[in-house]
C-alpha positions, -999 to 999 in steps of 0.1 A, spaced: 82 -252 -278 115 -256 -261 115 -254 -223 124 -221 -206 159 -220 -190 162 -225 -152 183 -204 -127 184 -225 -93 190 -205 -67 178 -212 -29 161 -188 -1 169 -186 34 155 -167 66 181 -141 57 172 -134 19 137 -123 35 150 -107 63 176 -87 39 141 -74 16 118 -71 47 138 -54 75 146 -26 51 112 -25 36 92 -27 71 116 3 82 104 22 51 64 16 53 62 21 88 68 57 80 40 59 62 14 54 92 38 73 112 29 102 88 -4 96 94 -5 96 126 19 128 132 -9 142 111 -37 132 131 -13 144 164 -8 179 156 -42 185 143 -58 161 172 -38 186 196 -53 210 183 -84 203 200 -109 208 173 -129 173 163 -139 189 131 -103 196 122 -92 163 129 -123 148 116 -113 167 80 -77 162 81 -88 120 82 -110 122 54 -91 143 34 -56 116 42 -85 89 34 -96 105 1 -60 107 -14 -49 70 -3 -86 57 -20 -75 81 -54 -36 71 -52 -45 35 -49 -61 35 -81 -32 41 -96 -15 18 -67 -6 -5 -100 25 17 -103 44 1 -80 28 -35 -73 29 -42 -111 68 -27 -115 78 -47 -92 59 -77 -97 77 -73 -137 109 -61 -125 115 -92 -100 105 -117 -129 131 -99 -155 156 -101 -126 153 -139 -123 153 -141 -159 185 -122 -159 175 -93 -181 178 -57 -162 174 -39 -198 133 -56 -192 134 -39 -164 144 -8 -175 115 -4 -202 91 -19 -170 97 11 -152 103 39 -180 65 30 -190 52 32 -154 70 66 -153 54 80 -182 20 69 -175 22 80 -137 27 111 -148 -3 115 -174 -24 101 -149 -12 130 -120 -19 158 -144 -56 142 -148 -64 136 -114 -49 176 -110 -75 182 -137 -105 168 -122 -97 177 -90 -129 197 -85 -157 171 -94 -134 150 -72 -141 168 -42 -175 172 -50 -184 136 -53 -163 127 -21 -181 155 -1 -214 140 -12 -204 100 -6 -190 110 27 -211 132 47 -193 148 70 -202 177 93 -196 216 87 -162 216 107 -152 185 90 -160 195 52 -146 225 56 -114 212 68 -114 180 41 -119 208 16 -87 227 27 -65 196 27 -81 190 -5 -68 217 -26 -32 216 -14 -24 179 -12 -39 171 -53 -12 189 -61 15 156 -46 -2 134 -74 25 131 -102 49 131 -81 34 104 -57 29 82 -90 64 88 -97 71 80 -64 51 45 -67 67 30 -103 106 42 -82 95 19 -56 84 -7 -76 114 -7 -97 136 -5 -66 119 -35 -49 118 -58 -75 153 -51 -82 154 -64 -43 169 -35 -37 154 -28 -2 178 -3 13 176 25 -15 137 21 -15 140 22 25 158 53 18 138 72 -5 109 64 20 124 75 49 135 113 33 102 110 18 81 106 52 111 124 76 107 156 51 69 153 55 67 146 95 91 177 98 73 202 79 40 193 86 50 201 126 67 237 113 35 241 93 8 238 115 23 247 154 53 270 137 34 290 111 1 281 123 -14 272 89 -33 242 101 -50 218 79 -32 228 45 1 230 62 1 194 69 -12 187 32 14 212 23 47 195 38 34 161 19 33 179 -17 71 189 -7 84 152 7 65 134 -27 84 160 -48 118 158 -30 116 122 -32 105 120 -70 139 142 -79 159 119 -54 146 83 -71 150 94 -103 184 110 -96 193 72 -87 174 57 -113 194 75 -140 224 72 -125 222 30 -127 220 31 -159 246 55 -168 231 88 -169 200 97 -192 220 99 -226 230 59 -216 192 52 -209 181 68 -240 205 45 -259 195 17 -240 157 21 -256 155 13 -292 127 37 -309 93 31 -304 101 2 -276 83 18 -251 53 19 -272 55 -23 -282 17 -33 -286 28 -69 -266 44 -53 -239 14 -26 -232 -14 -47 -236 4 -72 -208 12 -41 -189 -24 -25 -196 -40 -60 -185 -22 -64 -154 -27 -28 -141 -64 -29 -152 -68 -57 -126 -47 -40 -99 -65 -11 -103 -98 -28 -101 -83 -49 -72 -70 -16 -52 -106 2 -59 -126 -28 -41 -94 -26 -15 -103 10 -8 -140 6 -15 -136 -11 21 -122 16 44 -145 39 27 -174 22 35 -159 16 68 -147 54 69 -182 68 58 -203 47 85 -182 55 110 -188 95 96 -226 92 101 -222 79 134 -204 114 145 -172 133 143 -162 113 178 -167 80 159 -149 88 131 -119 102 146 -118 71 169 -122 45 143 -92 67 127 -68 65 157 -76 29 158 -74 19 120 -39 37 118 -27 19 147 -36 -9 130 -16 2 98 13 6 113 11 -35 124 3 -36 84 31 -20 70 54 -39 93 37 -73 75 38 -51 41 77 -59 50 73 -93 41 50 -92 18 77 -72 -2 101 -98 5 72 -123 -5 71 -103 -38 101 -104 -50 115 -139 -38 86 -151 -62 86 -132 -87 123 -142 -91 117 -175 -84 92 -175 -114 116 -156 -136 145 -181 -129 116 -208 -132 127 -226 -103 95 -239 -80 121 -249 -47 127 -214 -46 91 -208 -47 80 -227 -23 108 -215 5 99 -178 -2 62 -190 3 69 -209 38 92 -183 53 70 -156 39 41 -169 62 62 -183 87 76 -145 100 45 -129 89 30 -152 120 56 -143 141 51 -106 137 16 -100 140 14 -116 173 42 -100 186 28 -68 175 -6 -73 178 1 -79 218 24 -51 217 -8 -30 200 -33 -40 226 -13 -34 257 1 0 249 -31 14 228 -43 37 257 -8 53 263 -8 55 222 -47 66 221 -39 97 244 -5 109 229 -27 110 194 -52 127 208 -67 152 236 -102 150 232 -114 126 263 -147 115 242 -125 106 214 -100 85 237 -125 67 259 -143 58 227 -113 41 208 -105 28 242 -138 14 242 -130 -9 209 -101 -13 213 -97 -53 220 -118 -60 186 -96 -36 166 -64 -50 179 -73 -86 171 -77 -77 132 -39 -83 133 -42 -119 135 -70 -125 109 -55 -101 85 -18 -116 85 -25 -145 57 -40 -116 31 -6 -95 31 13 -120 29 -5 -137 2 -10 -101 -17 31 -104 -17 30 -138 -36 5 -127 -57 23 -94 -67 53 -114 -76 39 -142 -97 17 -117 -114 -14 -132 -108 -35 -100 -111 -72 -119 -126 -70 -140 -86 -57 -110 -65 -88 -88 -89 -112 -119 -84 -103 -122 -46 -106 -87 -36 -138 -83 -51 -160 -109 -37 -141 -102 -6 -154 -71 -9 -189 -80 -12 -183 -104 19 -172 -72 40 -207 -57 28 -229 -82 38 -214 -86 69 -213 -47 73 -252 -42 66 -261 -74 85 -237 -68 119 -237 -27 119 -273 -20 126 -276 -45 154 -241 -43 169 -233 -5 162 -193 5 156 -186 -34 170 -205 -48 142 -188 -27 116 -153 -41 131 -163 -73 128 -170 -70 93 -137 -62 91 -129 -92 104 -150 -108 79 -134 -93 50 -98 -102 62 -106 -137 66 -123 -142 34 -98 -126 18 -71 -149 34 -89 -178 24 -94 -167 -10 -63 -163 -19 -50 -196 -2 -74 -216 -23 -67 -200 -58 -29 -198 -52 -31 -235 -44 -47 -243 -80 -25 -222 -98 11 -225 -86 17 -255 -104 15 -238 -137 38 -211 -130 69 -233 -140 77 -250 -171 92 -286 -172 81 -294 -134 104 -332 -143 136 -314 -150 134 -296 -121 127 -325 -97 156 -342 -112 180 -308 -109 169 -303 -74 
């Protein structure tokens, strides 16, 4: 077999900076949502309200991330067909995410009643709260195809490196959400299902938007259509490597939100106080996340193109300026976290018991932003090279780390036990990765001499 071509290129603090600033701006309006959410319920007073509205925001991100592969595996392919040099692979990458994004919507639309059921019964919550998480419930399962829509754009969009338009689609997807979900629920007074309400709107305006864009790349939809042969979308080699990977994601995002549902449902039984504190904290905490999910996007593609343009100097920059600023901003942020969490905890919410509580753990929840740094970053890599069986393999027995830990800590240490388990999981998954990526990396690249000598 003749060795694959090579496409030398080099990466620099700026080629991650120009992927992550843009990205970081993007995520971070994801938590923001979240916690504009929690505010305008929170001021609302009412623990069961807010106690609903968190589940119910819980239940959709554990559902969506099953189907999370729409966007991780897009734009793990896409970044690979880029280095490669071959943007009609990466048309056909996302055409198929598109499709199947929007079969799996219509399900999850379909089953949206034993959905509910089972996710009242796994997560106990109080009369107030169930009554509240069913409200959200009903309006928000309506978002799902065009969240899943939303999720192969993005991928497509990223892997293409093209930060700003997916920073972009984010923001008018999140600003559109923020805005009406305050009209909603203070203006029209619909609480609860307004705020799931103004999401269904932002995922659909977004959806139009991307693939407004998307088309218009590639010359409008009579060009795309000419740019798929017949039956391309349905070549047996291409699914069954797209099937594989997102089986793996999927599994890999199910033991991911297996987690903070476990996490989510202990702090439940422990009262509607507890479980609106550990949500104030835990989306503080995202928003440090999603500023690291920055790089991890620029992570993601810098690899995956590296791998595409087989050229293993490349690989090894993005992977040592990846970590590098990944360092750099979770201790900046996790010191900005800790000292302005109590002016944060009280805009979010009125309710003193719910404030002095999260004040109360505070210092253990802030510190997760050092132990989880290593995982994001090394979910990036791992996105990009397309390793899916070690990110699947990792996150499990990561998972079952966070368990142990959970059932050995919580019942002696109470609500400080279950946030060290989260520690726990962090740093196993961290290590995980490190020691698997180390093994494989090697055998991303074909004719390791040539390259030596070319470099």
């Amino acid at each position: 077999m003749s060795p694959r071509p090579q496409y030398p290129f080099t990466v620099r603090h700026a080629d991650v900076w120009k992927i992550a600033l843009p990205a970081s701006v993007a995520f971070i309006t994801e938590p923001l949502v979240g916690i504009v959410d929690i505010t305008v319920i929170g001021r609302l007073g009412d623990a069961g309200l807010l106690g609903g509205l968190v589940l119910g925001a819980l239940l959709f991100d554990i559902i969506f991330s099953l189907a999370y592969f729409l966007r991780i595996g897009t734009a793990g392919l896409t970044a690979q067909s880029v280095g490669a040099r071959d943007s009609r692979d990466g048309l056909l990458h996302v055409s198929r995410a598109i499709l199947l994004g929007v079969g799996i919507g219509g399900l999850m639309i379909a089953l949206g009643g034993p959905i509910l059921f089972l996710a009242t019964w796994f997560l106990a919550p109080e009369s107030g709260a169930s009554a509240a998480l069913a409200d959200y419930f009903h309006y928000r399962i309506w978002s799902a195809p065009f969240s899943l829509i939303n999720y192969a754009l993005l991928g497509w969009f990223y892997g293409r490196a093209a930060a700003k338009t997916g920073m972009m689609l984010q923001l008018l997807l999140h600003g559109c959400d923020i805005v009406l979900s305050i009209w909603f629920v203070h203006g029209l007074g619909w609480g609860v299902p307004g705020a799931a309400v103004g999401t269904v709107i932002g995922q659909a305006v977004a959806a139009a938007v991307g693939l407004g864009l998307l088309l218009r790349h590639y010359g409008g939809l009579g060009a795309v259509l000419r740019h798929i042969a017949p039956g391309e979308l349905m070549d047996a080699v291409a699914l069954k490597r797209m099937f594989g990977l997102s089986r793996d994601l999927m599994i890999r995002s199910a033991a991911l939100m297996g987690a903070y549902a476990w996490f989510a449902a202990q702090g439940s039984r422990m009262g509607e106080v507890a479980l609106s504190a550990n949500a104030v904290l835990l989306n503080l905490l995202m928003i440090v996340a999603y500023f690291l999910d920055g790089i991890a996007q620029a992570a993601e593609q810098l690899t995956g193109k590296a791998v595409g343009a087989n050229w293993r100097p490349a690989f090894d920059q993005a992977y040592g300026l990846s970590m590098l600023w990944g360092l750099v901003i979770t201790l900046t942020l996790g010191l900005a976290w800790y000292f302005g969490g109590p002016w944060v905890i009280g805009l979010m919410t009125t309710n003193a018991e719910v404030q002095a509580y999260a004040l109360t753990y505070l210092p253990i929840a802030a510190l997760c932003t050092v132990t989880f740094m290593p995982a994001f970053v090394y979910d990036g890599i791992l996105v990009g090279t397309t390793l899916n069986t070690t990110m699947r393999n990792g996150m499990v027995v990561s998972l079952v780390v966070f368990l142990v830990a959970a059932l050995a800590l919580e019942p002696v240490w109470g609500n400080w036990g279950l946030w060290a388990a989260m520690h726990c999981w962090f740093v196993a998954r961290g290590g995980i990765y490190w020691w698997a990526l180390e093994r494989r990396k090697a055998g991303l690249f074909a004719s390791p001499m040539a390259q030596q000598t070319s470099s």
